[in-house]
C-alpha positions as CSV (number, residue, x, y, z in Angstrom):
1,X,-12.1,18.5,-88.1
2,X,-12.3,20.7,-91.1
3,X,-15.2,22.7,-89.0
4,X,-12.6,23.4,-86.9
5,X,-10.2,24.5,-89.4
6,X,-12.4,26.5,-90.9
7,X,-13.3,28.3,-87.5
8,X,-9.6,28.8,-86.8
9,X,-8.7,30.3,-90.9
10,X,-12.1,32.8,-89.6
11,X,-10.3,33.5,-86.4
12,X,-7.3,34.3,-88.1
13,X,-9.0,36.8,-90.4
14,X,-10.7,38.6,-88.4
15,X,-7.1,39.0,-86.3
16,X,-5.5,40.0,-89.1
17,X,-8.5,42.8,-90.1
18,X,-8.5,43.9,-86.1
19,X,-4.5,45.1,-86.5
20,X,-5.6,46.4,-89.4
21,X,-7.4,48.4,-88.5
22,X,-6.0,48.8,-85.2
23,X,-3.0,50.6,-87.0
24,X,-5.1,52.4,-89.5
25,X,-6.2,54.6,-86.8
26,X,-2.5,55.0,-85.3
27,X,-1.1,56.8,-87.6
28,X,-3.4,59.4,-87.0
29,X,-1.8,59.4,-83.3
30,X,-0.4,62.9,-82.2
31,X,3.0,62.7,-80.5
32,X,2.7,65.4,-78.1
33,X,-0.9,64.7,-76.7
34,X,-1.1,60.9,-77.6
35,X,-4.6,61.1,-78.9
36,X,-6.0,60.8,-82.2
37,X,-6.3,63.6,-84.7
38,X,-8.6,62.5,-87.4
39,X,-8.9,63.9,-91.0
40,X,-12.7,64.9,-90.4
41,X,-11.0,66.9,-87.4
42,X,-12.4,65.0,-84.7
43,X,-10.2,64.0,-81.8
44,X,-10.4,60.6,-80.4
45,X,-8.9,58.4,-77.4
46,X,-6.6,55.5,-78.9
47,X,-9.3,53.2,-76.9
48,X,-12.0,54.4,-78.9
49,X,-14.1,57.2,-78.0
50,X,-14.2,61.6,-79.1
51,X,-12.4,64.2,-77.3
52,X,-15.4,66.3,-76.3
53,X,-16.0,69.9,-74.6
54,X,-15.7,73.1,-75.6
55,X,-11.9,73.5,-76.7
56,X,-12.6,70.9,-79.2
57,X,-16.1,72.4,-80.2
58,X,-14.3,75.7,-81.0
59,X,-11.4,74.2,-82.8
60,X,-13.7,71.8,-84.9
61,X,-15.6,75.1,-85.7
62,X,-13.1,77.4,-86.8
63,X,-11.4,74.9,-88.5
64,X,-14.2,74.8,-91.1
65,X,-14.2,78.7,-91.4
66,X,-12.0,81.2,-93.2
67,X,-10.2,83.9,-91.5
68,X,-12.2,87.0,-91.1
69,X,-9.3,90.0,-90.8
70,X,-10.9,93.7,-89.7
71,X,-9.5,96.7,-91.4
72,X,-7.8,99.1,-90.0
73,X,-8.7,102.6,-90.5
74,X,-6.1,105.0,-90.3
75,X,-6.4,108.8,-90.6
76,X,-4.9,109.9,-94.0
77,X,-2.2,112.5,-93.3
78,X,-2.4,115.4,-95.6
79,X,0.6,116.4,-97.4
80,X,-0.3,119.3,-99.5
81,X,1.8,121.8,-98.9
82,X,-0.3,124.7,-99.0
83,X,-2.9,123.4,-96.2
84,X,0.1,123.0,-94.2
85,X,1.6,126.2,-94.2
86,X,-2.4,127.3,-93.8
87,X,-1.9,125.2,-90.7
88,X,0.8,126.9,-89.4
């Protein structure tokens, strides 16, 4: 009898840890696309299991970089009036 009791208090636990758990990882859940969007930037199924492929690839990399902006090189105009007129 208390064998049994003791089986069914285990039973209980390891319910209770399972939703736990279970909604540990939901509130990571992404309304628009219904998967999981994980701190470490991962993307995962609600059933277990990573988004994989090349979109997610890219997006895990360039999440990890900073942005990289090119100059832009303009040609100075000259305002001196006397190269102007020279111009002219």
């Amino acid at each position: 009898m208390q064998k049994a009791k003791k089986e069914e208090a285990k039973e209980l636990n390891e319910k209770a840890a399972k939703e736990e758990a279970f909604k540990k990882r939901m509130q990571y859940i992404n309304a628009f696309d219904g998967l999981l969007h994980m701190p470490d930037g991962t993307i995962e199924f609600p059933e277990g299991g990573v988004v994989g492929g090349v979109n997610a690839l890219v997006q895990k990399h360039h999440q990890n970089k900073k942005h990289h902006h090119h100059k832009h090189h303009h040609k100075k105009v000259d305002t001196n009036e006397e190269t102007l007129q020279e111009k002219e």
